[in-house]
Structure formats: structure tokens, C-alpha cells
C-alpha positions in Angstrom: -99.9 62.0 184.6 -97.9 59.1 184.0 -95.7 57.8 186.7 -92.8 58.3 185.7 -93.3 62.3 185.6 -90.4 64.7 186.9 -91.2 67.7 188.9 -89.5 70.5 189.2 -90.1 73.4 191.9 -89.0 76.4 192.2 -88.1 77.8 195.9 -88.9 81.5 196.6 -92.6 82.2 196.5 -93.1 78.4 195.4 -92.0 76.5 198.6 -90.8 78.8 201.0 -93.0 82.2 201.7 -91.3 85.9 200.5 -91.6 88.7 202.8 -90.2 91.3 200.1 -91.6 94.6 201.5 -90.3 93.5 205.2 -86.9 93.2 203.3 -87.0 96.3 201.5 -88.6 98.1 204.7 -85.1 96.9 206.5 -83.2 98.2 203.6 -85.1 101.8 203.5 -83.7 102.3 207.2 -80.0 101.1 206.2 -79.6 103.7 203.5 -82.9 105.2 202.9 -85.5 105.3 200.1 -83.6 106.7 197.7 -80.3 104.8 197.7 -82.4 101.6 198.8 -84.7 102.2 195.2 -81.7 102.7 193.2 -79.6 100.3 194.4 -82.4 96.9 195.0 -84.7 97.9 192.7 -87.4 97.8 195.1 -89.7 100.8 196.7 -90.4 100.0 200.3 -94.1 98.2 198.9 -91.9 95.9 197.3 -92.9 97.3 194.2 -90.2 97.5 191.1 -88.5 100.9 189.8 -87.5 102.2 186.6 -84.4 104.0 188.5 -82.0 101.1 188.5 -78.0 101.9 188.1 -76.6 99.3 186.0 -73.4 98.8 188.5 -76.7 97.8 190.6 -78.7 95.6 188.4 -75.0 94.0 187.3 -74.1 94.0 191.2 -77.7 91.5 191.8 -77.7 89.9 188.9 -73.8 88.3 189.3 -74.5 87.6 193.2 -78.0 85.7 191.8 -75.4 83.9 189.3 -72.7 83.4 192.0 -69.8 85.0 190.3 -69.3 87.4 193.6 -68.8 86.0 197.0 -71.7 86.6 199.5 -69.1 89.0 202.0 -68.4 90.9 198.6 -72.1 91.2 198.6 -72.7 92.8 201.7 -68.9 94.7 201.1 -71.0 96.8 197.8 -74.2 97.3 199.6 -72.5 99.0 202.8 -71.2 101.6 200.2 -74.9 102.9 200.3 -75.6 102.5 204.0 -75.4 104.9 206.2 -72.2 105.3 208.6 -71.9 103.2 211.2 -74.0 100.3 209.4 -72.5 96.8 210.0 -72.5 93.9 208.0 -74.7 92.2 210.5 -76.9 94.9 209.7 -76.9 94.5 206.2 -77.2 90.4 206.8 -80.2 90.6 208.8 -82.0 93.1 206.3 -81.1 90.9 203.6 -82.3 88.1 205.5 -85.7 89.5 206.5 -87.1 88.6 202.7 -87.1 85.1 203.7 -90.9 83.9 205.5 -91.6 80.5 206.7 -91.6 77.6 204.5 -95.0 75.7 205.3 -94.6 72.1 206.5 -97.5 71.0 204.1 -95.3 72.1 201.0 -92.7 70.0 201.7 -94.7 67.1 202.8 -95.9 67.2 199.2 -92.9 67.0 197.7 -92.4 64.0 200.0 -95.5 62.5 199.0 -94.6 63.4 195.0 -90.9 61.2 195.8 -92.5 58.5 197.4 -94.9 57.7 194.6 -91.6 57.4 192.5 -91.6 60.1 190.8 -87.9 62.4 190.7 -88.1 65.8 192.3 -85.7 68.6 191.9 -85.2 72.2 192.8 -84.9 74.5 190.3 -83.6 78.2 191.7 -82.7 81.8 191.0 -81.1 82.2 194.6 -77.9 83.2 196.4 -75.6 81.4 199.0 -76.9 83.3 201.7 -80.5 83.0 201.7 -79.7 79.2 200.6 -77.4 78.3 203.4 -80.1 79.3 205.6 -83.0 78.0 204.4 -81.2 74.7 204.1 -79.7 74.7 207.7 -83.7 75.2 208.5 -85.2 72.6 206.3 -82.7 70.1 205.1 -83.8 71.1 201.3 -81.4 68.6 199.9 -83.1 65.8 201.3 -86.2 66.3 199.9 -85.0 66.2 196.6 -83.1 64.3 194.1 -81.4 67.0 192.7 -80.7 70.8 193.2 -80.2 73.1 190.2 -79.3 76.4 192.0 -78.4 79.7 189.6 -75.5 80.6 192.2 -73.9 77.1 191.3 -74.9 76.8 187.5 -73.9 80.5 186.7 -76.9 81.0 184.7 -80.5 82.0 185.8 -84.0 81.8 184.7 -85.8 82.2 182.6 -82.2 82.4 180.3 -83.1 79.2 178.2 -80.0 77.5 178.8 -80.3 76.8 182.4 -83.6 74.7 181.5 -81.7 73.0 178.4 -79.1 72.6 181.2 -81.2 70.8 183.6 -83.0 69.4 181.1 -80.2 67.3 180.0 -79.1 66.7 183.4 -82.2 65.0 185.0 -81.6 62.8 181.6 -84.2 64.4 179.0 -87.2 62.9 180.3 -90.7 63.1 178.0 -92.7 64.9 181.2 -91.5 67.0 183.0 -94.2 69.5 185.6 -92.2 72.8 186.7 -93.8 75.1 189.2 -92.8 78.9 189.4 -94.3 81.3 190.4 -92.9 83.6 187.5 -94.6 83.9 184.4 -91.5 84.8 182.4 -90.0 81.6 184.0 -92.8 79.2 182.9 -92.7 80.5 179.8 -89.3 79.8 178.7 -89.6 77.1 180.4 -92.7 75.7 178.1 -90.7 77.1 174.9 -87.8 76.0 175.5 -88.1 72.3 176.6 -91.4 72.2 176.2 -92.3 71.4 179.9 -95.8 71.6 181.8 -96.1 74.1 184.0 -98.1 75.4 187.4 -98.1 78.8 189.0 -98.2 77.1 192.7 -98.7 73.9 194.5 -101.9 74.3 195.3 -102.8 74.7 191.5 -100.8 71.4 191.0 -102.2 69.5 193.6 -105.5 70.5 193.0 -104.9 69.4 189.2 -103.2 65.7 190.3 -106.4 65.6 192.6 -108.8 66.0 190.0 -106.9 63.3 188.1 -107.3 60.5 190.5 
């Protein structure tokens, strides 16, 4: 790769680990299987469901695009929860899908920026798992640039927020993006044509080889 190649991660599942059948577990004793399957999505493997609302899918999809506040969040999911469930309650389950995010990962992102090469964060996220991560880890100084679906209003893999980005990092010829989703590296490859790895260790393991 040249050396003036751009890379692009993703964050859940990417960088930081995903606990999703701790999460949904949490959920599943909030408000039980049922409302907990129709209202995440999610059975308590972490598997996905057919039996989705609408409201609900709507409900995820505009906290994932930041067009509802994180305590109007929590607000719409206490409707399911049992009585006496607190928001604190509802916090901490949300909360339990986040892992650890392994030191290594980061340090190669380091290693990527001090070779020269720009580094941004590309992510389908919300402000609350964010904020935290980011108090833990200091995300934004890692990279040059952070293209986050809550800010951007738009999500992957909906082809404008890689036009968008795209155009923002300044339309460079290479570009390496690393998701873990295949639907997300696809568009991604159609769309703006990027390169594209399922995981760091698959793109380190490819930049190792070409040394």
C-alpha cells in the first residue's frame, strides 16, 4: 500500500469488543423475553428476530442517527420495563453490550498514524455508548477524524454517509475501511470503491505480508 493510504475503522466489533448476549441477557430481566425480543430485536443469544414493531425498529434506528436525545432513549424503553425499573437500570443494561477495547488495537492505529498515514473512525453508534467509550479511551486522539452516525444523521451501510466521508477526508485514491459488517463493506466497495477488511488482524496480517 502506498503511503499515503487512509484508513478507516469501524468501532463496535472492530476496535472495541461486543458483549451483545450479556446486553440482551440484562434487558430480558428488565422487561422479559418477550417485550425485550420485540422491542431490541435481539433473543437473549443475541440472535436477531423477525418480531420487530416498527415504533421499535424506528425507535433504534433514529437514536443510532441521533435525531432522539439519549434520556428520550431510556424515557421509550422504560415503557416496556417492568414497574419499578429505573433509568439507571435501563443505563447499566444498555451499557453491559460494551466489552473491553484491547490495548494492541489501538496501539495499531497508533502505529498506522505514525507512519503518516490519516486514520478515522467511521461509526454506527449512539451518544451513550460513545461518551463512555471515549471517557475510557480518549478515541479522539487516536484519530484524525471521527465520522459518528449520531452526529452525521445517516448510518451505514446507507451510501451517502461513505460519499459523505468520502468527500470529507478530501477524496483520496486509497482508502482501507475495516468493518466487521458485510453489508457495510460492501456498500462501502460500491459505492466509493474502497478496500476493505473484516478485522485488524486480517489487515495487519495483510500489511505484514507486504513488507
Amino acid at each position: 500500500m502506498r503511503f499515503m493510504t487512509v484508513f478507516v475503522f469501524d468501532l463496535g466489533g472492530v476496535l472495541i469488543k461486543l458483549d451483545v448476549k450479556r446486553c440482551f441477557n440484562a434487558f430480558e430481566r428488565l422487561m422479559g423475553e418477550e417485550n425485550m425480543r420485540a422491542v431490541l430485536g435481539m433473543d437473549s443469544n443475541g440472535e436477531g428476530v423477525k418480531a420487530v414493531s416498527v415504533a421499535s425498529k424506528q425507535l433504534m434506528a433514529d437514536f443510532e442517527r441521533g435525531l432522539i436525545e439519549p434520556d428520550q432513549f431510556i424515557a421509550q424503553i422504560l415503557q416496556y420495563c417492568y414497574p419499578g425499573t429505573t433509568r439507571d437500570d435501563v443505563l447499566e443494561a444498555w451499557m453491559a453490550m460494551l466489552d473491553d477495547l484491547p490495548a494492541e488495537r489501538l496501539q495499531f492505529v497508533a502505529s498506522l498514524r505514525q507512519k503518516g498515514h490519516p486514520v478515522y473512525l467511521l461509526s454506527n453508534g449512539n451518544d451513550l455508548h460513545f461518551d463512555f467509550i471515549n471517557r475510557q479511551y480518549s478515541l479522539d486522539t487516536y484519530f484524525d477524524g471521527l465520522f459518528l452516525s449520531q452526529k452525521m444523521h445517516m448510518s451505514k451501510p446507507e451510501p451517502q454517509i461513505f460519499e459523505a466521508v468520502q468527500k470529507a477526508i478530501g477524496n483520496p485514491q486509497t482508502v482501507v475501511f475495516i468493518d466487521d459488517i458485510q453489508a457495510n463493506r460492501q456498500a462501502a466497495e460500491q459505492t466509493v470503491g474502497w478496500q476493505t477488511y473484516a478485522s485488524v488482524d486480517e489487515l495487519a496480517e495483510r500489511l505484514r505480508r507486504k513488507v
